[in-house]
N, CA, C and O atoms as a GROMACS GRO file, in nm:
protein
  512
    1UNK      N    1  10.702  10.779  10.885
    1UNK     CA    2  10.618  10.680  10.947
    1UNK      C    3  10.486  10.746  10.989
    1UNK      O    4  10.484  10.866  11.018
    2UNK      N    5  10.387  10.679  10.992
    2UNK     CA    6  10.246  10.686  10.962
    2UNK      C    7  10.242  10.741  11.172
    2UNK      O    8  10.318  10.683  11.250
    3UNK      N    9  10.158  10.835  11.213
    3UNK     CA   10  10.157  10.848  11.344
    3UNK      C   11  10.023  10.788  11.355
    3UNK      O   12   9.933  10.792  11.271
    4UNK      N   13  10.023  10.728  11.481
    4UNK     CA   14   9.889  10.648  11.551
    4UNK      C   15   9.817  10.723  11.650
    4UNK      O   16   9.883  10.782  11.736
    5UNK      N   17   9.679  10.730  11.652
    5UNK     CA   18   9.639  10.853  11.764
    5UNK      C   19   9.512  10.740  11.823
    5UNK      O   20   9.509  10.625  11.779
    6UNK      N   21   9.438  10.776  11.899
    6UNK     CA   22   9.347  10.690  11.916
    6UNK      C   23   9.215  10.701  11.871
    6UNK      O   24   9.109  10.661  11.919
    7UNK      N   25   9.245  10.769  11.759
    7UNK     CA   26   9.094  10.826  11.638
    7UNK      C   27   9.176  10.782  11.518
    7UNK      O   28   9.125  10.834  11.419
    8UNK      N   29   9.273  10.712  11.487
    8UNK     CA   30   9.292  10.695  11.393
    8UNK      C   31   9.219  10.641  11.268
    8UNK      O   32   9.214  10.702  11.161
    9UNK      N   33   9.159  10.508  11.293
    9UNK     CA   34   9.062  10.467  11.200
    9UNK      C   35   8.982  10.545  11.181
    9UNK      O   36   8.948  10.567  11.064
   10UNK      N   37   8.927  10.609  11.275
   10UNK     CA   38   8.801  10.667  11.250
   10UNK      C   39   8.819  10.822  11.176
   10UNK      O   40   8.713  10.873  11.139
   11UNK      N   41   8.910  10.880  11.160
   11UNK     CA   42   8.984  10.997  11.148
   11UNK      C   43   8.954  10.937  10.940
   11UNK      O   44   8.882  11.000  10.862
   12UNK      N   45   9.032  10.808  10.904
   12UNK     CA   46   9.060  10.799  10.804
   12UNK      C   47   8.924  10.724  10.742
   12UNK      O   48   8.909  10.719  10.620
   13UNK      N   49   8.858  10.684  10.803
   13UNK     CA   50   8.731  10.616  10.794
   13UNK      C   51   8.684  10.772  10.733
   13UNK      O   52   8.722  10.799  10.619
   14UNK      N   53   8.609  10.866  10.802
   14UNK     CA   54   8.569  11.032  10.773
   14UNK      C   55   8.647  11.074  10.637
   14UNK      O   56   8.587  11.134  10.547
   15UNK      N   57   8.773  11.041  10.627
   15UNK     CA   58   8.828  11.085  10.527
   15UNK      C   59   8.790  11.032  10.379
   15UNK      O   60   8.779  11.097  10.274
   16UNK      N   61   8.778  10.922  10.398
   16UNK     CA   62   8.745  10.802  10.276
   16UNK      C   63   8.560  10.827  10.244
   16UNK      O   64   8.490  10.804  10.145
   17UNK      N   65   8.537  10.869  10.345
   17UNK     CA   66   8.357  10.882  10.337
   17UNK      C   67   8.368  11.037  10.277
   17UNK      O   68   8.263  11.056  10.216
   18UNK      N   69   8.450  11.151  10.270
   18UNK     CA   70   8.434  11.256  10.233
   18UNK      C   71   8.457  11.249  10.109
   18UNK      O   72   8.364  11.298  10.044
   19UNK      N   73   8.576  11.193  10.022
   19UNK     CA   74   8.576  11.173   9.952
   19UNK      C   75   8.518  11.101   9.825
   19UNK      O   76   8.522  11.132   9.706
   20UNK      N   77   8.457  10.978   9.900
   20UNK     CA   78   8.361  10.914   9.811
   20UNK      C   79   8.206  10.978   9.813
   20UNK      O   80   8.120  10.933   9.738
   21UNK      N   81   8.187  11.056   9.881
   21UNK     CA   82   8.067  11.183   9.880
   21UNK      C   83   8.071  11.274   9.776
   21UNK      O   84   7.975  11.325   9.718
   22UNK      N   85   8.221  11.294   9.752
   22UNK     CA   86   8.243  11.411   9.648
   22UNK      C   87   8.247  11.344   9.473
   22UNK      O   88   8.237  11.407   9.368
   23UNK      N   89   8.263  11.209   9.494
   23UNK     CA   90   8.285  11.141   9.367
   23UNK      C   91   8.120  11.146   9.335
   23UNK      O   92   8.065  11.216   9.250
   24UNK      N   93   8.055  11.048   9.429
   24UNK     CA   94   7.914  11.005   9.415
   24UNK      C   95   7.844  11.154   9.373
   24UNK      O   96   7.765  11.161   9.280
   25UNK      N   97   7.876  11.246   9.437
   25UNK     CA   98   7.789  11.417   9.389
   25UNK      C   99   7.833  11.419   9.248
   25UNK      O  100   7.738  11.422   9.169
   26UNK      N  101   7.961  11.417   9.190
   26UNK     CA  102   7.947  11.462   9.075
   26UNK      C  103   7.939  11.383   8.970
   26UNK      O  104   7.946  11.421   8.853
   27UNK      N  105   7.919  11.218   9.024
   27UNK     CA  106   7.827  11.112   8.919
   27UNK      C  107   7.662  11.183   8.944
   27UNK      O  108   7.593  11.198   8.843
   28UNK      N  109   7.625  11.209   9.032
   28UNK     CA  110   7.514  11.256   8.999
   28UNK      C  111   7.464  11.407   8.925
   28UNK      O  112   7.364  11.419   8.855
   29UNK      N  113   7.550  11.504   8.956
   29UNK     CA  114   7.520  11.658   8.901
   29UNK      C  115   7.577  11.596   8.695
   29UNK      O  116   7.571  11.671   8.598
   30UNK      N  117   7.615  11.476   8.693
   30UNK     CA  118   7.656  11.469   8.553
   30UNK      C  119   7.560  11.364   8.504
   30UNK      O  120   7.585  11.315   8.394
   31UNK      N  121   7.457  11.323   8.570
   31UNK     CA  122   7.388  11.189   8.486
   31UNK      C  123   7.318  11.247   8.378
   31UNK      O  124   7.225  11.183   8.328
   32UNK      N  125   7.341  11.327   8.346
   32UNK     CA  126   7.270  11.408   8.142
   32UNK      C  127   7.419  11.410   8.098
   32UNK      O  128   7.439  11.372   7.983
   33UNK      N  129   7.497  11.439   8.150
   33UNK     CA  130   7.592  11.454   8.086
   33UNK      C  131   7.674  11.360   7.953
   33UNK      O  132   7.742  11.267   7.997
   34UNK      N  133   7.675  11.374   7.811
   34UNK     CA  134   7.719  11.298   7.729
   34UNK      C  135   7.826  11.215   7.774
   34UNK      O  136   7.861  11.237   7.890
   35UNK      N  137   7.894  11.114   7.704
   35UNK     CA  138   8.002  11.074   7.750
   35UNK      C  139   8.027  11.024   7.894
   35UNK      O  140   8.106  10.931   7.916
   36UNK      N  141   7.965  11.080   7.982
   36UNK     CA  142   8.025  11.109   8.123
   36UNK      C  143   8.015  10.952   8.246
   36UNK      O  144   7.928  10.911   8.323
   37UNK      N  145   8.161  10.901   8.206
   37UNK     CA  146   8.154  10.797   8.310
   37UNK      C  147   8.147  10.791   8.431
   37UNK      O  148   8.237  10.846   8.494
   38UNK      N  149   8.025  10.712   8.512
   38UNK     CA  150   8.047  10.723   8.650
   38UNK      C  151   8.184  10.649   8.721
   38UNK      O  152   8.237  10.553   8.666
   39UNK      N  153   8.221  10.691   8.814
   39UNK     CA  154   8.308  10.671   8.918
   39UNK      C  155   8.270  10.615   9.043
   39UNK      O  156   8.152  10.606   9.078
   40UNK      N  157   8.379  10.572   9.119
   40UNK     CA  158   8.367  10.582   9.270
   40UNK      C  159   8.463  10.514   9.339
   40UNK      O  160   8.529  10.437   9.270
   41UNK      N  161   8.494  10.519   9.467
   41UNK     CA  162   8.606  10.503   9.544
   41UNK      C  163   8.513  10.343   9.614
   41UNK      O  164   8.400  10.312   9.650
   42UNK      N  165   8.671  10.270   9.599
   42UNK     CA  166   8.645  10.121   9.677
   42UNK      C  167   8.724  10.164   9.843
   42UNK      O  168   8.843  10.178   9.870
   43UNK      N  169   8.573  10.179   9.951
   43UNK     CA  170   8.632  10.236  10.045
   43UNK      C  171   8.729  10.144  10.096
   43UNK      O  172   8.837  10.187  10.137
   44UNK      N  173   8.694   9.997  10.099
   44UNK     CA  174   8.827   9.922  10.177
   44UNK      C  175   8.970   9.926  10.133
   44UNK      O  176   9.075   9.913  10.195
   45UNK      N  177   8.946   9.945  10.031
   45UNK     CA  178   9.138  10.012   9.915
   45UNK      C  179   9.145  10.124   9.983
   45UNK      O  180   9.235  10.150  10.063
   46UNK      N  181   9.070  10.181   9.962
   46UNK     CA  182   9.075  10.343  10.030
   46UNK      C  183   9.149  10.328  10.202
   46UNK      O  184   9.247  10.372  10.262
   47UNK      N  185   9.077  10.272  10.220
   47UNK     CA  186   9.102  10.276  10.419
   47UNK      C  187   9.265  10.185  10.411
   47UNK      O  188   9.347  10.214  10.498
   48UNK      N  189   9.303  10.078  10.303
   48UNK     CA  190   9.430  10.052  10.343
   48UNK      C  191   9.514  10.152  10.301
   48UNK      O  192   9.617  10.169  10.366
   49UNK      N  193   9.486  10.240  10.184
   49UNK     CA  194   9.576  10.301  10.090
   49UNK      C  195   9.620  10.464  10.258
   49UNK      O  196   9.714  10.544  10.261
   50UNK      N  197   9.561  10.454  10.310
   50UNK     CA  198   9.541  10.581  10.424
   50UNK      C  199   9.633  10.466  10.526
   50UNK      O  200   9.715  10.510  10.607
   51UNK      N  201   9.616  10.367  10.516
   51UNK     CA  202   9.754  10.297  10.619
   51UNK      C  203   9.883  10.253  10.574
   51UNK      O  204   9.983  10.231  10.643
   52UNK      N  205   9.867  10.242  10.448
   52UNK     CA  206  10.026  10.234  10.398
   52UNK      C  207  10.116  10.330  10.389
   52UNK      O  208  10.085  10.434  10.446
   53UNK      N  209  10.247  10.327  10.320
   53UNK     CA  210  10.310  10.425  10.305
   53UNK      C  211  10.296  10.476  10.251
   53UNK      O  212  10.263  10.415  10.149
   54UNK      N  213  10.297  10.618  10.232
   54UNK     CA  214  10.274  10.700  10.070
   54UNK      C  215  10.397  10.700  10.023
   54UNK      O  216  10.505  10.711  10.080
   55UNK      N  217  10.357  10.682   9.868
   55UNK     CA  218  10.497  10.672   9.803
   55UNK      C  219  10.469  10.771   9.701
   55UNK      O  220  10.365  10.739   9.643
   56UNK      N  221  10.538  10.921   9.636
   56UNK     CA  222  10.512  10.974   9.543
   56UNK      C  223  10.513  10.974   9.418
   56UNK      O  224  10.584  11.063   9.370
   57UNK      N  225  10.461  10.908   9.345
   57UNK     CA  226  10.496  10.889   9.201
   57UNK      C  227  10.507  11.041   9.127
   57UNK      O  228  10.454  11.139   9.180
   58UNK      N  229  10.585  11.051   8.993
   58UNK     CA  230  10.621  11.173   8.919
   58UNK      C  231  10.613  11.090   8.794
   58UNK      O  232  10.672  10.986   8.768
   59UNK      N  233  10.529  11.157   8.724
   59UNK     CA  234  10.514  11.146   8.549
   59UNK      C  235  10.646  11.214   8.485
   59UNK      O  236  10.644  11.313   8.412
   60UNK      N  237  10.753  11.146   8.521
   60UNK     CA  238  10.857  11.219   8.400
   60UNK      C  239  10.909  11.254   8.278
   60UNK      O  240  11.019  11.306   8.265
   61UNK      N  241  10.800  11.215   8.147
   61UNK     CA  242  10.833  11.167   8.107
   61UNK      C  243  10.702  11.162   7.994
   61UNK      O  244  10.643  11.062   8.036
   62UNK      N  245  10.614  11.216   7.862
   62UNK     CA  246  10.510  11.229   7.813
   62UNK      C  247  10.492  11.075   7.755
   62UNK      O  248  10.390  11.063   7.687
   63UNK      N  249  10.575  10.949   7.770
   63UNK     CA  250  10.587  10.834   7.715
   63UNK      C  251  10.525  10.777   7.852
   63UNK      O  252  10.451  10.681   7.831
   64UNK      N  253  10.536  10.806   7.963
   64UNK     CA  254  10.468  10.706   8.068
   64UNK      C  255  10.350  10.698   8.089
   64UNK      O  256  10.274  10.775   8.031
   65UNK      N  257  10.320  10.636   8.146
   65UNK     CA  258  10.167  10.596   8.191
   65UNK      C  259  10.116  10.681   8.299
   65UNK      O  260  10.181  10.684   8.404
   66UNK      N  261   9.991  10.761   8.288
   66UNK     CA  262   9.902  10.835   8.360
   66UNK      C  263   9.893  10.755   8.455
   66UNK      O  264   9.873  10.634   8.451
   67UNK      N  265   9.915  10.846   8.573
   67UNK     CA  266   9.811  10.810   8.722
   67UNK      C  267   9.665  10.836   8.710
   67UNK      O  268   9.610  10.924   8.645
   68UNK      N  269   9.595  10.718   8.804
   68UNK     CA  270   9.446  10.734   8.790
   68UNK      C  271   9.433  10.859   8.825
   68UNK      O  272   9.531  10.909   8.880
   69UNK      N  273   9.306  10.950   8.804
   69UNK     CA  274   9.303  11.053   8.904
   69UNK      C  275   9.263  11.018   9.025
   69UNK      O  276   9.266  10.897   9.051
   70UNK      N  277   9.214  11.115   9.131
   70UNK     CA  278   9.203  11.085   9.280
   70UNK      C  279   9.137  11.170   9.341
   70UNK      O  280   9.185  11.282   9.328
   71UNK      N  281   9.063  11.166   9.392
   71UNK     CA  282   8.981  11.246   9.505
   71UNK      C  283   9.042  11.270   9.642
   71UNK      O  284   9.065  11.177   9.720
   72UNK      N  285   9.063  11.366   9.662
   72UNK     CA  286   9.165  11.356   9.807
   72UNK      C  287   9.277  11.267   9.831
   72UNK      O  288   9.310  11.247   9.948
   73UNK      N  289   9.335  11.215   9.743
   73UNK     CA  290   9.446  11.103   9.735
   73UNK      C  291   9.409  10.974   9.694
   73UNK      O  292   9.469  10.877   9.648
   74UNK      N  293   9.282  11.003   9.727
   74UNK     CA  294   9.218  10.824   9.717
   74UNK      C  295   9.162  10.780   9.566
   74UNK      O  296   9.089  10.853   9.500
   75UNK      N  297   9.210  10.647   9.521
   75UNK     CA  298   9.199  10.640   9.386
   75UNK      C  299   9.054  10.607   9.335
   75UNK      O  300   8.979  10.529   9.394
   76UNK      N  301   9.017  10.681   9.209
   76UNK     CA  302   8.872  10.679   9.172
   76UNK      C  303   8.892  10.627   9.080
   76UNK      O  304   8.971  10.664   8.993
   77UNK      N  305   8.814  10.518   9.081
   77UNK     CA  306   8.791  10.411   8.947
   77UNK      C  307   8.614  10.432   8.892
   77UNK      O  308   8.503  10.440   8.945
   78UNK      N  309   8.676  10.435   8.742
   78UNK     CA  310   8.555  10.429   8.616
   78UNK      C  311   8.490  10.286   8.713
   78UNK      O  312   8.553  10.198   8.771
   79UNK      N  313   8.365  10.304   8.702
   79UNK     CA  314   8.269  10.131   8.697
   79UNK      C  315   8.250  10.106   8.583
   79UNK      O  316   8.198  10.179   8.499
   80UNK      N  317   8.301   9.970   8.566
   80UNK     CA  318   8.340   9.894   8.451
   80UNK      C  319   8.216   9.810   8.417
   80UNK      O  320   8.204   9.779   8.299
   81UNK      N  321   8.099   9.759   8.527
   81UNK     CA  322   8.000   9.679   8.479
   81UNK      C  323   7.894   9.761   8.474
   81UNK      O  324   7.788   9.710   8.512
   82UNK      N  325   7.889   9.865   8.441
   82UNK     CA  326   7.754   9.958   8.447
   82UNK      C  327   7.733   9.972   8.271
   82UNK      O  328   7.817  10.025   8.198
   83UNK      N  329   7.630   9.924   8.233
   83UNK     CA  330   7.553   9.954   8.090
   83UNK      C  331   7.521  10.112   8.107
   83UNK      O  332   7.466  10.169   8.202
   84UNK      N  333   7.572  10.168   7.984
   84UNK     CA  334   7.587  10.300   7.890
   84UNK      C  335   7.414  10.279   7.872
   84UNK      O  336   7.334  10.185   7.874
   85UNK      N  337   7.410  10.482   7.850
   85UNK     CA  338   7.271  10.488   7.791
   85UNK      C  339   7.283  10.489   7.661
   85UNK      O  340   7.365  10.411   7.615
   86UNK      N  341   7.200  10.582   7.558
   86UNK     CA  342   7.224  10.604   7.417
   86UNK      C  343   7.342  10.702   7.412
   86UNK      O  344   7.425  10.676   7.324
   87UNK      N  345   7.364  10.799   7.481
   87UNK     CA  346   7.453  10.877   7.476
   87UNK      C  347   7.578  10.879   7.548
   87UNK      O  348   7.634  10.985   7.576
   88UNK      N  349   7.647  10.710   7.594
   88UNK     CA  350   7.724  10.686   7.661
   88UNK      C  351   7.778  10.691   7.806
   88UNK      O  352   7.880  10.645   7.858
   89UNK      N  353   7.671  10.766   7.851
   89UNK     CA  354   7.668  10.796   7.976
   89UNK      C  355   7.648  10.702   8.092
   89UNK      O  356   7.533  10.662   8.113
   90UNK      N  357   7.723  10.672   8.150
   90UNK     CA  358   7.740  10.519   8.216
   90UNK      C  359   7.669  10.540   8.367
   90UNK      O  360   7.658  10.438   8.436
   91UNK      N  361   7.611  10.695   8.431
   91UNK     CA  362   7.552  10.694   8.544
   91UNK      C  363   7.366  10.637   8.548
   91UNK      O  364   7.294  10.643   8.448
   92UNK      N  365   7.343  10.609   8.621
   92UNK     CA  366   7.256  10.536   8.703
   92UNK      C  367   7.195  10.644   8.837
   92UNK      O  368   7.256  10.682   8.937
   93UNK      N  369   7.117  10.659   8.813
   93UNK     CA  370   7.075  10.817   8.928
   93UNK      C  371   7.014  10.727   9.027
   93UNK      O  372   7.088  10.665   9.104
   94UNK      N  373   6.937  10.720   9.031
   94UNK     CA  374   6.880  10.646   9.172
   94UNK      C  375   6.992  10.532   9.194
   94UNK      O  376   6.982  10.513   9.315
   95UNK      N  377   7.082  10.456   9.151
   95UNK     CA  378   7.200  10.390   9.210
   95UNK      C  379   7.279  10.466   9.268
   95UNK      O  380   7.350  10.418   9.357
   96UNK      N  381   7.289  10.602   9.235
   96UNK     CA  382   7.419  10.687   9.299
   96UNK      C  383   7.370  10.772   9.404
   96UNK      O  384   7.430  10.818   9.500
   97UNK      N  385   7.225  10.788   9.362
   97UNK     CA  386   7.153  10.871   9.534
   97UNK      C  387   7.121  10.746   9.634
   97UNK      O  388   7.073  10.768   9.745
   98UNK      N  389   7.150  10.618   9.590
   98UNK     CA  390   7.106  10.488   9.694
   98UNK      C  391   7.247  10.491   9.766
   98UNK      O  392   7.254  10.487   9.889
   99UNK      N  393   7.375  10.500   9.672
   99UNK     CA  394   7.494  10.524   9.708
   99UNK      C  395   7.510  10.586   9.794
   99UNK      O  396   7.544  10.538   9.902
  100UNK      N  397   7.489  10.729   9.771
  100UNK     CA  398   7.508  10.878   9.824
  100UNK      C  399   7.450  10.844  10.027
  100UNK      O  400   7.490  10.869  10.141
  101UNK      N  401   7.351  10.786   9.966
  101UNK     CA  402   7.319  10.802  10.094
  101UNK      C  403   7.335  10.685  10.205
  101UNK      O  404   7.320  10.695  10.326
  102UNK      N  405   7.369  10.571  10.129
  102UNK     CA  406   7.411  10.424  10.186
  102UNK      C  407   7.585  10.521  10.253
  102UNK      O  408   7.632  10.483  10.360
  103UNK      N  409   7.643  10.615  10.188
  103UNK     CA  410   7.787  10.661  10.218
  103UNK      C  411   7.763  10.794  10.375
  103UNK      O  412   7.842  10.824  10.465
  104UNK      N  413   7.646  10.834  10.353
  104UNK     CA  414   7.637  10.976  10.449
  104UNK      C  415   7.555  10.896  10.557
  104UNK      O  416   7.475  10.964  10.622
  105UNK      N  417   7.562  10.782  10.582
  105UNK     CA  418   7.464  10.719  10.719
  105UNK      C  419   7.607  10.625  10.709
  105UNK      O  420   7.558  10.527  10.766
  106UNK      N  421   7.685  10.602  10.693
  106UNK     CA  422   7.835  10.533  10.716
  106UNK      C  423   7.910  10.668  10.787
  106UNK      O  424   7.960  10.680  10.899
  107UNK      N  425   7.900  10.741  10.701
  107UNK     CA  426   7.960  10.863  10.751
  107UNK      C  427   7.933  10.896  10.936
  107UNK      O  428   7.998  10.897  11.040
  108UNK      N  429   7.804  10.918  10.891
  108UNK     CA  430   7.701  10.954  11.070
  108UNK      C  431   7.778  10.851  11.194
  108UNK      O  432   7.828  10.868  11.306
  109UNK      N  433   7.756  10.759  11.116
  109UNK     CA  434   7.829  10.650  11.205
  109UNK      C  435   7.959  10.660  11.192
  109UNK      O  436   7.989  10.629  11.308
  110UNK      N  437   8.041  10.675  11.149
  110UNK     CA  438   8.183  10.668  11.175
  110UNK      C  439   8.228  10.798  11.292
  110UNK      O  440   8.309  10.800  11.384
  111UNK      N  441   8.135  10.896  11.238
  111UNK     CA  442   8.093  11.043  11.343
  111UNK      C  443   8.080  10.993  11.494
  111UNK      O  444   8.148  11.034  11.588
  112UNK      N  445   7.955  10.873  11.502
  112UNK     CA  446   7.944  10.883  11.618
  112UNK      C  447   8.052  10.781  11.714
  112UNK      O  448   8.082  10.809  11.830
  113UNK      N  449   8.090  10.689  11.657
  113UNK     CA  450   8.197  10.607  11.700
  113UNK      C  451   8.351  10.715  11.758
  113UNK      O  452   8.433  10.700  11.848
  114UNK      N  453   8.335  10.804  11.669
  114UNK     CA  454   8.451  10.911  11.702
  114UNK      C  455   8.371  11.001  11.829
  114UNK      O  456   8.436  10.993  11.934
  115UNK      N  457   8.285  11.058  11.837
  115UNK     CA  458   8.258  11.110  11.955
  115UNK      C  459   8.227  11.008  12.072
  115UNK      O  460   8.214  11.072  12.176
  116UNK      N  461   8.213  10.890  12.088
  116UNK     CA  462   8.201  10.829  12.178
  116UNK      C  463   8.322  10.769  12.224
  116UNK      O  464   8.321  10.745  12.344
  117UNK      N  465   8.443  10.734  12.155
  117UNK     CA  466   8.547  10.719  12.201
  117UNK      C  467   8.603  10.864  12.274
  117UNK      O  468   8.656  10.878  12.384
  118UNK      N  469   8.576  10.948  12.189
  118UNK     CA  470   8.652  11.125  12.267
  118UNK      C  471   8.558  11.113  12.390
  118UNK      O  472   8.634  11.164  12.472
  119UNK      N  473   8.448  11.083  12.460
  119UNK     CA  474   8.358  11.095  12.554
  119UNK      C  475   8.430  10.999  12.613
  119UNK      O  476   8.488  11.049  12.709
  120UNK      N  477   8.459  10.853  12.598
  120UNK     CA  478   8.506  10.763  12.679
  120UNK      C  479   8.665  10.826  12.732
  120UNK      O  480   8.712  10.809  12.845
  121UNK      N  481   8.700  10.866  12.671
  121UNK     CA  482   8.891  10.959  12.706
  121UNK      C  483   8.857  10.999  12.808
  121UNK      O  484   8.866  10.943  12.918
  122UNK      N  485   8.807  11.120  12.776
  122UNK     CA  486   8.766  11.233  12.833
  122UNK      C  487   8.727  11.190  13.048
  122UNK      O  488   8.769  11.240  13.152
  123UNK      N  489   8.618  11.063  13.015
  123UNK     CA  490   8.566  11.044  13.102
  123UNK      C  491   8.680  10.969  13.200
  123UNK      O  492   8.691  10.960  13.322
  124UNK      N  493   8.757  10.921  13.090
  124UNK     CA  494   8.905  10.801  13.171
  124UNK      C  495   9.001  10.893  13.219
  124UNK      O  496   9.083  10.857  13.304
  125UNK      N  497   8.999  11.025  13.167
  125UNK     CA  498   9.110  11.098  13.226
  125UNK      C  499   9.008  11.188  13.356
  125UNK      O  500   9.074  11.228  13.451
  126UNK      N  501   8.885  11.213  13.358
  126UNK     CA  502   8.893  11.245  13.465
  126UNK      C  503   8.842  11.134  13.622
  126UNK      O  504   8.816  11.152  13.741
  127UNK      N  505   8.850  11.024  13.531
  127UNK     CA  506   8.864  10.954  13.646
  127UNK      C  507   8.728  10.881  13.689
  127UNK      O  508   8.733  10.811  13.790
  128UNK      N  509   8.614  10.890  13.625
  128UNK     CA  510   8.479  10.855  13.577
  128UNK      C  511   8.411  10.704  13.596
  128UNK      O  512   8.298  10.682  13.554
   0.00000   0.00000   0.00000
């Protein structure tokens, strides 16, 4: 069972923003890259998939079906409506640095919501 703290959201909120930081960087260090489909994490899947149960799946088997891959657990999906260049390359650079940074000012904020609740504790336990 999943433990509850009183940073929880915000704990998994940070988590889901780290991860989709790390997807969005390497749609961008790859936009020359041939072939190379962009990605990215749907944070609200993300933020339930961090409240459900984890369940472990095991490939037993070279006949079954691949798990997506994952960034820190969290599932990264190809973008499916993004037009290819000539060389198939499905990233969009100024969409993924608009991204990048629409994700690291979510981030800031999820930061400061977490230090202002630890400040509000803090202040309730000593009595403030």
């Amino acid at each position: 069972m999943n433990s509850i703290t009183p940073f929880s959201l915000e704990e998994k909120a940070l988590s889901v923003h780290e991860a989709r930081a790390a997807v969005l960087t390497k749609n961008i260090s790859n936009s020359n890259t041939p072939q190379y489909k962009s990605a990215d994490i749907d944070f609200k899947e993300a933020l339930k998939q961090t409240s459900a149960l984890k369940t472990n799946l095991i490939q037993t088997h070279p006949g079954h079906m691949s798990l997506s891959h994952s960034a820190n657990g969290f599932q990264v999906n190809e973008r499916t409506n993004v037009e290819g260049s000539e060389n198939g390359n499905t990233v969009h650079e100024q969409q993924e640095r608009a991204e990048f940074i629409d994700n690291a000012i979510r981030y800031q904020a999820s930061l400061a919501f977490l230090k202002n609740k630890a400040q509000s504790l803090v202040k309730a336990i000593k009595g403030e």
